[in-house]
C-alpha positions as CSV (number, residue, x, y, z in Angstrom):
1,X,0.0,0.0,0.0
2,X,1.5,3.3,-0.9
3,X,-0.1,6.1,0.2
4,X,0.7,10.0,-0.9
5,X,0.0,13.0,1.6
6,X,-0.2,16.9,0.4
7,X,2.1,19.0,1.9
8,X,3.5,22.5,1.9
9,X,6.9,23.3,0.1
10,X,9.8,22.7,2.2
11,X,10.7,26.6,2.7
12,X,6.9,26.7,4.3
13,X,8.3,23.2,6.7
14,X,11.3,25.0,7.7
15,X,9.3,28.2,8.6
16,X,7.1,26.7,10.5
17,X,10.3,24.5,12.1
18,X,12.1,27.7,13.1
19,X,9.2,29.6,14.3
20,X,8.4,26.5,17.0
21,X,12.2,26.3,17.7
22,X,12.8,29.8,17.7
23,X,11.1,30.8,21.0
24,X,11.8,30.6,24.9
25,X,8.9,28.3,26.3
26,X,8.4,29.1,29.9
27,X,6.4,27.7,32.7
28,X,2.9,29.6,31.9
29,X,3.2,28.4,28.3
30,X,0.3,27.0,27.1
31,X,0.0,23.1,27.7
32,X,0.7,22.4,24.1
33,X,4.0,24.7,24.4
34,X,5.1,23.3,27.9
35,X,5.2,19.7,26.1
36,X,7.5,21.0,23.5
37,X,11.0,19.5,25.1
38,X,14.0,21.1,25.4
39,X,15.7,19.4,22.9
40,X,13.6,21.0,20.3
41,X,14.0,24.2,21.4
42,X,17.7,24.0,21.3
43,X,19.6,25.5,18.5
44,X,21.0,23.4,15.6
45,X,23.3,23.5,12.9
46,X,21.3,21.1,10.8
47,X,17.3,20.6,10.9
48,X,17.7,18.0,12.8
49,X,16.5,18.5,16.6
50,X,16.4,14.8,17.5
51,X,19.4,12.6,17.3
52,X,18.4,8.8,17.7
53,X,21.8,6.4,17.7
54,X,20.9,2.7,17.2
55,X,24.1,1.0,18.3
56,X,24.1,-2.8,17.3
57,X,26.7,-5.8,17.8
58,X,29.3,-7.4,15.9
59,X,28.8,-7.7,12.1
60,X,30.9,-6.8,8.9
61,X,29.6,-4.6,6.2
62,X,30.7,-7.7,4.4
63,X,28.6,-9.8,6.4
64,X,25.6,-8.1,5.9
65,X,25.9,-5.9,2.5
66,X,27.9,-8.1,0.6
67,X,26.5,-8.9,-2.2
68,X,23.6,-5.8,-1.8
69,X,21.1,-4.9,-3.6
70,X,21.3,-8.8,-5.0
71,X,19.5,-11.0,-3.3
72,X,19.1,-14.9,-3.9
73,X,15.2,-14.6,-3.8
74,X,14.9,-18.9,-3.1
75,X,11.3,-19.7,-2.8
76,X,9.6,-19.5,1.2
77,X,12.1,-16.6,2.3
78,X,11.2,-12.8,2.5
79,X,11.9,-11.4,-1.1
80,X,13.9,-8.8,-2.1
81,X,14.0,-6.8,-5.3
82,X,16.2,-3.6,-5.8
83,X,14.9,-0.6,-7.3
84,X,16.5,-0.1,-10.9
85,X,18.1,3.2,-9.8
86,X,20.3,1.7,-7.2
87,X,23.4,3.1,-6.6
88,X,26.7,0.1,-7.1
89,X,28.2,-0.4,-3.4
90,X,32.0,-1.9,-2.6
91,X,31.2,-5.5,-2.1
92,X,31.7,-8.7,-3.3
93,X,32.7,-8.9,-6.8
94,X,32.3,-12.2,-8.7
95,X,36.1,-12.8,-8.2
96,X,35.9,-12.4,-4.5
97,X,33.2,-14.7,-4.5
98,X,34.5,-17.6,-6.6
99,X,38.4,-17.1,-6.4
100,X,38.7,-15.8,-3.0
101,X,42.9,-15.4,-1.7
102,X,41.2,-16.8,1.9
103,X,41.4,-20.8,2.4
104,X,37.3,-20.8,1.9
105,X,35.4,-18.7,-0.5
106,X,32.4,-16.3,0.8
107,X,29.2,-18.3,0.7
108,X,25.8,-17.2,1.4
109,X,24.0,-18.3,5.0
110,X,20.5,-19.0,4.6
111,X,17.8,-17.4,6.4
112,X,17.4,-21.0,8.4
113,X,20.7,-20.4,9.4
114,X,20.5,-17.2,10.6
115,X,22.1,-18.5,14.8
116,X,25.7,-18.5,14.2
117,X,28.7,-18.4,16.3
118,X,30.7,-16.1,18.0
119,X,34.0,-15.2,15.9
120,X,37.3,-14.6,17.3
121,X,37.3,-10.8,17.4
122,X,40.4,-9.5,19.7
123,X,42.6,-6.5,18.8
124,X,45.4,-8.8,17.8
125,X,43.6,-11.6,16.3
126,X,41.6,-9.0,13.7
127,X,44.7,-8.0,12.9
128,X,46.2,-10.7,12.0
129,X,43.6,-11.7,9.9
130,X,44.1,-8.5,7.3
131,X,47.7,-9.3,6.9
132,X,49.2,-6.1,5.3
133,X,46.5,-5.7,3.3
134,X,45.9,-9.1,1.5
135,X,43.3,-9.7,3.4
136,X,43.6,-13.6,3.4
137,X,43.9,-15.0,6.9
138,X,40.4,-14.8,8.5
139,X,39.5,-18.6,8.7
140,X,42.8,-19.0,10.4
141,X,42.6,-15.9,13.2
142,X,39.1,-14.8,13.0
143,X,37.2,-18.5,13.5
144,X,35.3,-19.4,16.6
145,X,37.6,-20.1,19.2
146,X,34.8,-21.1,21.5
147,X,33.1,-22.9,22.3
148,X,34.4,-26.4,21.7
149,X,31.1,-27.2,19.5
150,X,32.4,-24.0,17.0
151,X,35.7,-25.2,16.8
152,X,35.7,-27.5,13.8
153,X,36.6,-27.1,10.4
154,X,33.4,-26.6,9.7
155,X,31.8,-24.4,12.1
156,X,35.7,-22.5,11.4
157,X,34.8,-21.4,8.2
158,X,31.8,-19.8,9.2
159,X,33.9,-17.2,9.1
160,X,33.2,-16.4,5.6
161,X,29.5,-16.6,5.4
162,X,26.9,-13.4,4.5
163,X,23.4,-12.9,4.9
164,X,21.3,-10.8,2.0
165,X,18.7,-9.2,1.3
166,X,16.1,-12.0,2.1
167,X,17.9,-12.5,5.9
168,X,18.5,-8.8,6.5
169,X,15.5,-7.4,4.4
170,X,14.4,-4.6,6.6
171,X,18.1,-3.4,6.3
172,X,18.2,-3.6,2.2
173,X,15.1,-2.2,2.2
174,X,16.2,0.9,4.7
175,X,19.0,1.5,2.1
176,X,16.7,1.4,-0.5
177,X,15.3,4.6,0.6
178,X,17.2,6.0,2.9
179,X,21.3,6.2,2.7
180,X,24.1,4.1,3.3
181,X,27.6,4.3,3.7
182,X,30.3,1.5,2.0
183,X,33.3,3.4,3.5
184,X,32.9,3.2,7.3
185,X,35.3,1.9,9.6
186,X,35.6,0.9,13.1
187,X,37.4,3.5,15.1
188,X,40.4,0.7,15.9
189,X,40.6,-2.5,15.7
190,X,39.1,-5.4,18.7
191,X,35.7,-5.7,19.9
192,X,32.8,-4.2,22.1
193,X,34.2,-2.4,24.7
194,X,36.1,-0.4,22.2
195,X,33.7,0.7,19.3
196,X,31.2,1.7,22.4
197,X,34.1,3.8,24.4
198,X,35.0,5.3,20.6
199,X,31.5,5.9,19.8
200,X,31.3,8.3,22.8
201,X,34.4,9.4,23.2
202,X,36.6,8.5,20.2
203,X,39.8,8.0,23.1
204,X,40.7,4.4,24.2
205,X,43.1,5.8,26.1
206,X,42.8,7.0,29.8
207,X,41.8,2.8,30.9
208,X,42.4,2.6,34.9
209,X,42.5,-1.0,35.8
210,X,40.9,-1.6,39.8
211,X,43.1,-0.3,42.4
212,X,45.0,1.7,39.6
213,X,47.2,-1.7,38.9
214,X,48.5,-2.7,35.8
215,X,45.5,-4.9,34.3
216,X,46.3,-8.3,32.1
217,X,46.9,-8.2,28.5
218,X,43.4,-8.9,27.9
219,X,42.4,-6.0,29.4
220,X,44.3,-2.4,29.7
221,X,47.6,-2.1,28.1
222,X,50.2,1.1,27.8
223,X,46.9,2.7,29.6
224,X,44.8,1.9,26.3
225,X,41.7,-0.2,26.6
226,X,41.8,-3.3,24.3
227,X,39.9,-5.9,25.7
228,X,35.5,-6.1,26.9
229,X,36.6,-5.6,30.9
230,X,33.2,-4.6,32.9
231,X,32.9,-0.7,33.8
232,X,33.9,0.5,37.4
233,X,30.7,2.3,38.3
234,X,28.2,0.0,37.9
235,X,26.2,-2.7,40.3
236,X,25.8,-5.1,37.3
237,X,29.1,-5.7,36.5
238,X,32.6,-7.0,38.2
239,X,34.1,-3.6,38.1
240,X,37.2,-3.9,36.3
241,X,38.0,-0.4,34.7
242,X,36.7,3.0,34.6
243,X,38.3,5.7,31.9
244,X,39.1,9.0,32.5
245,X,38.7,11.7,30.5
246,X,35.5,13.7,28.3
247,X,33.2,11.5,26.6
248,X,29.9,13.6,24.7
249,X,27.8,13.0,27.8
250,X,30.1,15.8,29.4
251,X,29.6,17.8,26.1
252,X,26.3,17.8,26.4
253,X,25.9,18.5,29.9
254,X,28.2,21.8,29.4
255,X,25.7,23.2,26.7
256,X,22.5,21.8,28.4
257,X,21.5,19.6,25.8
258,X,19.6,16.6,27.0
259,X,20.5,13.4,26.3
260,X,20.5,9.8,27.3
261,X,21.6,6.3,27.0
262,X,18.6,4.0,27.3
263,X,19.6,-0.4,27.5
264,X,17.8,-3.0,27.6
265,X,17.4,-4.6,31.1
266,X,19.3,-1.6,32.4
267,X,16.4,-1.3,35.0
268,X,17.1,-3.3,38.0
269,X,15.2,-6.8,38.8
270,X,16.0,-6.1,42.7
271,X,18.1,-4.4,44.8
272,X,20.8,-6.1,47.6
273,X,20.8,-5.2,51.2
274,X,23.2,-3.5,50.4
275,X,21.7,-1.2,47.6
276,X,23.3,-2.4,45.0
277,X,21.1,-3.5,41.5
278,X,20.9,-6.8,40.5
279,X,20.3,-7.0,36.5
280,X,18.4,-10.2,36.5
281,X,16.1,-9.6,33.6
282,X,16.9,-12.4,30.7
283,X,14.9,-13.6,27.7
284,X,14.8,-16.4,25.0
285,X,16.0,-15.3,21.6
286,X,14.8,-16.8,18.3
287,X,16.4,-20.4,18.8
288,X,14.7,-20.9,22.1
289,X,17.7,-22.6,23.3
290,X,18.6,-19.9,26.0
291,X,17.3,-17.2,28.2
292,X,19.9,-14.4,26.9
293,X,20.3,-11.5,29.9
294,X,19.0,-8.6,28.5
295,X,22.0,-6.4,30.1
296,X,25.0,-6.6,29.5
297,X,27.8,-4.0,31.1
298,X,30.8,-3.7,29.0
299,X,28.0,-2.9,25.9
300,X,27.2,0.7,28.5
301,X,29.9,3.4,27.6
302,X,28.9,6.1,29.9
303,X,29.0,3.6,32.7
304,X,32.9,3.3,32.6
305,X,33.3,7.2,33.0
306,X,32.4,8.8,36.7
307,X,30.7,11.9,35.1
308,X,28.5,10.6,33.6
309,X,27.6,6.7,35.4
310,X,24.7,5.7,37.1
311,X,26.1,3.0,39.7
312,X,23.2,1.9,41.1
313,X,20.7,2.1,38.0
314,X,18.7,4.7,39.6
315,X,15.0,5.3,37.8
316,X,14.5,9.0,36.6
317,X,13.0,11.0,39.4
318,X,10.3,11.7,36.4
319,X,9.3,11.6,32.9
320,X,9.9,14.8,32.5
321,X,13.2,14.5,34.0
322,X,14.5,12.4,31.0
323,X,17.4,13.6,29.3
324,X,18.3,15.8,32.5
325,X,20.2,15.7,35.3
326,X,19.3,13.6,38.4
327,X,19.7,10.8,39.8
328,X,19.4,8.8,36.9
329,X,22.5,11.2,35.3
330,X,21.4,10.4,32.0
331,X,21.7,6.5,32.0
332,X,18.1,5.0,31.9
333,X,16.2,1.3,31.1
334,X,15.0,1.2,27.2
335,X,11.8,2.0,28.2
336,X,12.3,4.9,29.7
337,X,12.9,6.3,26.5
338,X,9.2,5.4,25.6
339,X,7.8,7.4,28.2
340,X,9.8,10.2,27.0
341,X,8.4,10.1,23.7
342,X,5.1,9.4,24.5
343,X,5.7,12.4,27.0
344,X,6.5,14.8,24.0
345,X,9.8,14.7,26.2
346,X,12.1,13.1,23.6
347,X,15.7,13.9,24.4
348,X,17.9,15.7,21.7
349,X,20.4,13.0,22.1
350,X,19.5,9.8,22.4
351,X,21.5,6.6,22.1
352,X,19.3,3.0,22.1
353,X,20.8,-0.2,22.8
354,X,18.9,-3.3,22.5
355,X,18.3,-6.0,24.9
356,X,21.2,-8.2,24.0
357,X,19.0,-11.1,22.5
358,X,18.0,-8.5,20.0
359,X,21.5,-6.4,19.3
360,X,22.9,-8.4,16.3
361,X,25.7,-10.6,17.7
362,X,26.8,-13.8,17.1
363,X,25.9,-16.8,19.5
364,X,23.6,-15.1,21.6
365,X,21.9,-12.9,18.7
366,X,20.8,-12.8,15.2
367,X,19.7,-11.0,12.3
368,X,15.9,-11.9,12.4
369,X,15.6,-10.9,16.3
370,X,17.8,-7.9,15.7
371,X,15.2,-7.0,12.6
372,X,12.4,-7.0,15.1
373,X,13.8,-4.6,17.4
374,X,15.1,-2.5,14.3
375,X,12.0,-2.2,12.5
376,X,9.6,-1.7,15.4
377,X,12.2,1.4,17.2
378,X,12.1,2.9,13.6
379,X,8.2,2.2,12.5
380,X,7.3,3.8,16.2
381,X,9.8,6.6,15.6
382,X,8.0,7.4,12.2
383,X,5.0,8.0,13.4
384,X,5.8,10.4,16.1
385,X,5.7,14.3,15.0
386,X,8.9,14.6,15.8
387,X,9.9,12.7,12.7
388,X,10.2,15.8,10.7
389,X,12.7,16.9,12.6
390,X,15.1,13.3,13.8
391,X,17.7,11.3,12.1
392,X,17.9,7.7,13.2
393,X,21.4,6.3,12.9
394,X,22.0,2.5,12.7
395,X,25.8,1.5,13.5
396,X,27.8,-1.0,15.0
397,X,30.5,-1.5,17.5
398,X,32.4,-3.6,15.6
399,X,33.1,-6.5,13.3
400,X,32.6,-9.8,15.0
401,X,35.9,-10.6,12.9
402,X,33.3,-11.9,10.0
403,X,35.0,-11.3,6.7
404,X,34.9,-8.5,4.8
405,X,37.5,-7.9,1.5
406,X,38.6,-4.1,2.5
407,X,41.8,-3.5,3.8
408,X,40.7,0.1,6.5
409,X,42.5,3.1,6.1
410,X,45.9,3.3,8.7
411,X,44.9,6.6,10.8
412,X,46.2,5.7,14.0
413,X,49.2,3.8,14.1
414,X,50.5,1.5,17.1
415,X,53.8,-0.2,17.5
416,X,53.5,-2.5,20.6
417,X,55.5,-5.7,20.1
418,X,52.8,-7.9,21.9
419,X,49.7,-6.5,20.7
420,X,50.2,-4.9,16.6
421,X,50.6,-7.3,14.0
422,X,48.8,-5.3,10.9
423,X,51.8,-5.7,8.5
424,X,53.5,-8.4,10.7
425,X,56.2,-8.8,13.4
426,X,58.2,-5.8,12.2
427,X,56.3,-3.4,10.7
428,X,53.6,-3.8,13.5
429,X,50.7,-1.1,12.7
430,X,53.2,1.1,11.6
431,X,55.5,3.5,13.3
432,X,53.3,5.9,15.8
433,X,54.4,10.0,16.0
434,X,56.3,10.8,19.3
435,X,53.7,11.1,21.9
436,X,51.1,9.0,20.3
437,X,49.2,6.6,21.9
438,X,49.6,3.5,21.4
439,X,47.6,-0.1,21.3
440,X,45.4,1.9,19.1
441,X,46.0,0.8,15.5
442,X,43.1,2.0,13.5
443,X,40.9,1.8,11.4
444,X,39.5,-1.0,12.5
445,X,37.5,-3.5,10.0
446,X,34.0,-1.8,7.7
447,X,31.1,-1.6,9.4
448,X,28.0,-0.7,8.3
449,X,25.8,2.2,8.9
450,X,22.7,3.6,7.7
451,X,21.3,7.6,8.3
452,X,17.2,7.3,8.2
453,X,15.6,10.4,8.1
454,X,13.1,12.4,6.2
455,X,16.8,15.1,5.6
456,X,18.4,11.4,4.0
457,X,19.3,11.3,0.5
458,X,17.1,8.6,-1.0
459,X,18.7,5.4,-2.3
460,X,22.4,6.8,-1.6
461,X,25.4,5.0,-0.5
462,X,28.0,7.4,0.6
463,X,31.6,6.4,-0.2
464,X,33.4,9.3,1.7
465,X,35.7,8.0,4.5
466,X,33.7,7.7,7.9
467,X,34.0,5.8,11.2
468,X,32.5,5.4,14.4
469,X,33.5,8.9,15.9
470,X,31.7,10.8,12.3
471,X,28.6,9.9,14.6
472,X,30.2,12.0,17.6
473,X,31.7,14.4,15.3
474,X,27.7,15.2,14.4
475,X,26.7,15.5,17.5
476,X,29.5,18.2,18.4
477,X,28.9,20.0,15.4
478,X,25.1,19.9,15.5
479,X,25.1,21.2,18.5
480,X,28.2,23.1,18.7
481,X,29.9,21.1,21.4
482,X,33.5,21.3,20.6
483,X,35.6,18.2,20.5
484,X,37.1,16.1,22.9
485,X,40.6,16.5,22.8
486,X,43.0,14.7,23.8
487,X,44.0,12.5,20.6
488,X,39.9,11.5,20.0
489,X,39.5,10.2,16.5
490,X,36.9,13.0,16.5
491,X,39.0,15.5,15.1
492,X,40.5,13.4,12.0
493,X,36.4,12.4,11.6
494,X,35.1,12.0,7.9
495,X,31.7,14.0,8.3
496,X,28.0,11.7,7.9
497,X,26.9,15.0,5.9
498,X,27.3,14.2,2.6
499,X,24.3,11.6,3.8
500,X,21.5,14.2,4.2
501,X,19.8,16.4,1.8
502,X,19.3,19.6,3.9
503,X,18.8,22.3,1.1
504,X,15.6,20.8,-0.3
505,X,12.5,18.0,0.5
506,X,13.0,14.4,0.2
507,X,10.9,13.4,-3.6
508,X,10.0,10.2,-2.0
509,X,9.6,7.9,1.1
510,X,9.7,10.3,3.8
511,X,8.5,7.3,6.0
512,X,9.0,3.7,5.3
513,X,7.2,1.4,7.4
514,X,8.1,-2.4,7.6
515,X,7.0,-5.6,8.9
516,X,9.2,-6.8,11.4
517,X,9.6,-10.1,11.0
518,X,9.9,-10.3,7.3
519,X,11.3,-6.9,6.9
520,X,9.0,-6.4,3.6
521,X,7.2,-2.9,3.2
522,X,4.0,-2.1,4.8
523,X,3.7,1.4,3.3
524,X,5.5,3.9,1.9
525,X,4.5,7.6,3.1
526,X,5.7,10.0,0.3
527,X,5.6,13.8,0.3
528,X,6.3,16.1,-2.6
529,X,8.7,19.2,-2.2
């Protein structure tokens, strides 16, 4: 069903958008004015008032984009045709596919086949696995490791497998009509811990291990996070490490912006005796094989930094204290983010994590549970009126070491003996300037990432260099934060605005609603400019 709606030229929307935004609402506004948030009212650079981060787990634009827009289309799965316009993306070529220079060529994983396992995806081990740039070695340094049942040669070349379009539909289908990037990176190489920390902070430097003693080479090394340690502040976790140092949470608070991370399961289950939260919410993804908990603590950035952590998962004192400062100091339970919007309360800033049986990652997650949460965040989103004025961005922490054929960009190089093996046991990850951190050899491996919005071009794929700190560079430039300092990645960011279309209205597909469980089209919503 497509349906068309009148509407006024764009120079009448952004008229109307600055004379809302433009004004001071007070207490004796008028009720309609006093639900207004703050976050609207605050100034932009760009039209867009409401910044919604969807930050998933653990896959390779490889992994998922591959061989976009071509889909298998096999008879009983979710079918997916692209639209004759679409742009060509970086992927796999038929020579990558058939004569791979890896052990195993890339093969397609059906939709039944969607539960995978858990690849190898350390700081070292990923790599290894691009080998100067000939990108050959993943079966033998990116393969399960664990557990014993993913060990074999088999279940070791899983390493190599993709989905498409008709096991990531609602994602194909989101690029469609919306943009795309081919040319984003993780911030540095390794897993979790890192592409959250970088995603807020771009600095995986400033790690403090417990009792400020050196921590294990798994964890904190040269005073650079490299491992998935648990956050300091915070009841849920073993408190390994805290970081020190600005993250945007800080930003924000300077300039009075709200904002908020919102988890799943962040909202305790109890409470000790000795006030401490217990995170004991769990649920059962697709398989049905396990109750997955739906927090997990080194997937929380803001809870490693003492600015900006909520220890003891405190509830907002309010609704309308969401996105503020109290108790909660920004760090909330995924629904709490509901209540804002519902509220008219929705925070300028907003980052959503999903319960982890519904983030994306291998061996507890998968792409049809992670399509669920997607498609129902971004339907509801959609039909909120604050649409006309948010950008939803879908990224990822970082690769799950799945294959993907691009060899990222060396911005930050690292030369520690124990840890660097990019271009082997010389050569390291090259040869760092004097006073450069190191243990942060980066890029890290392609990731994807998606800008939805009614300001994103339409069927676009941007090839400009990005990573995970282009997300925070938007934010501080939005919003006219600043930067971090302090060797971030934010200041060498590629910029996510070569994405939008600010100058004029979108010709088509404003809103794009999907089913979530096949990720095929409900409607498309379509405005003219």
């Amino acid at each position: 069903m497509k349906e068309t709606l009148a509407s006024s030229s764009f120079i009448s929307f952004a008229l109307i958008l600055s004379i809302v935004t433009g004004g001071e609402i007070n207490a004796s506004a008028a009720p309609l004015m006093s639900s207004i948030s703050t976050a609207t009212a605050a100034t932009t650079a760009t039209p867009i008032k409401h910044l919604v981060v969807i930050f998933q787990e653990n896959v390779s634009y490889d992994h998922y984009f591959g061989t976009y827009p071509n889909a298998t289309n096999p008879q009983g799965e979710p079918k997916f045709n692209a639209e004759p316009n679409t742009p060509s993306a970086n992927g796999l070529t038929a020579s990558l596919l058939k004569n791979n220079p890896n052990v195993v060529n890339p093969f397609r994983l059906d939709r039944s086949e969607a539960i995978t396992c858990d690849m190898n995806h350390d700081y070292l081990a990923e790599q290894k696995a691009y080998h100067g740039g000939l990108v050959d070695k993943f079966v033998e340094y990116t393969s399960p490791t664990y557990p014993k049942s993913c060990t074999d040669e088999k279940h070791k070349e899983q390493v190599m497998g993709y989905f498409d379009g008709n096991t990531v539909t609602a994602l194909w289908n989101y690029a469609q009509h919306f943009s795309m990037s081919d040319n984003s990176f993780g911030s540095t190489f390794g897993p979790s811990t890192l592409g959250a920390i970088n995603l807020i902070s771009g600095q995986t430097h400033g790690a403090i291990p417990p009792n400020n003693i050196a921590g294990d080479d798994n964890d904190v090394v040269n005073g650079t996070l490299i491992d998935d340690p648990d956050p300091t502040f915070d009841d849920c976790g073993q408190a390994q490490v805290l970081m020190t140092g600005k993250n945007i949470g800080d930003l924000l608070n300077a300039k009075n912006i709200t904002w908020g991370w919102f988890q799943g399961g962040f909202e305790p289950t109890s409470i000790t005796s000795h006030g401490k939260a217990v995170c004991g919410s769990a649920t059962a993804n697709m398989n049905l094989r396990d109750y997955i908990p739906d927090y997990i603590p080194h997937h929380e950035p803001f809870q490693y930094y003492k600015s900006t952590a909520n220890p003891h998962h405190l509830p907002p004192t309010s609704v309308e204290m969401i996105g503020k400062a109290d108790q909660a100091n920004h760090q909330y339970d995924l629904t709490n983010f509901w209540n804002a919007v519902y509220s008219s309360n929705m925070p300028s800033v907003s980052f959503l994590k999903a319960p982890a049986y519904q983030d994306g990652h291998a061996g507890y997650s998968d792409p049809i549970d992670e399509q669920t949460f997607l498609v129902n965040t971004i339907n509801k989103l959609q039909e909120r009126p604050e649409w006309n004025s948010t950008a939803v961005i879908i990224a990822y922490d970082d690769s799950d070491g799945w294959y993907d054929h691009v060899m990222p960009p060396l911005v930050s190089q690292s030369n520690d003996p124990n840890h660097d093996f990019l271009f082997g046991p010389t050569k390291l990850c090259g040869n760092p300037p004097a006073g450069a951190y190191n243990d942060r050899c980066g890029y890290g491996p392609r990731l994807p990432l998606l800008v939805i919005s009614p300001y994103a071009k339409v069927n676009f794929i941007d090839h400009q260099m990005t990573d995970q700190t282009s997300i925070l560079r938007f934010i501080e430039d939005n919003w006219t934060l600043g930067r971090i300092g302090n060797q971030s990645f934010d200041e060498k960011a590629g910029l996510l605005t070569n994405m939008f279309e600010f100058t004029r209205g979108r010709q088509l597909a404003d809103k794009l609603l999907l089913d979530p469980s096949t990720g095929l089209k409900i409607s498309t919503i379509t405005t003219t400019s």
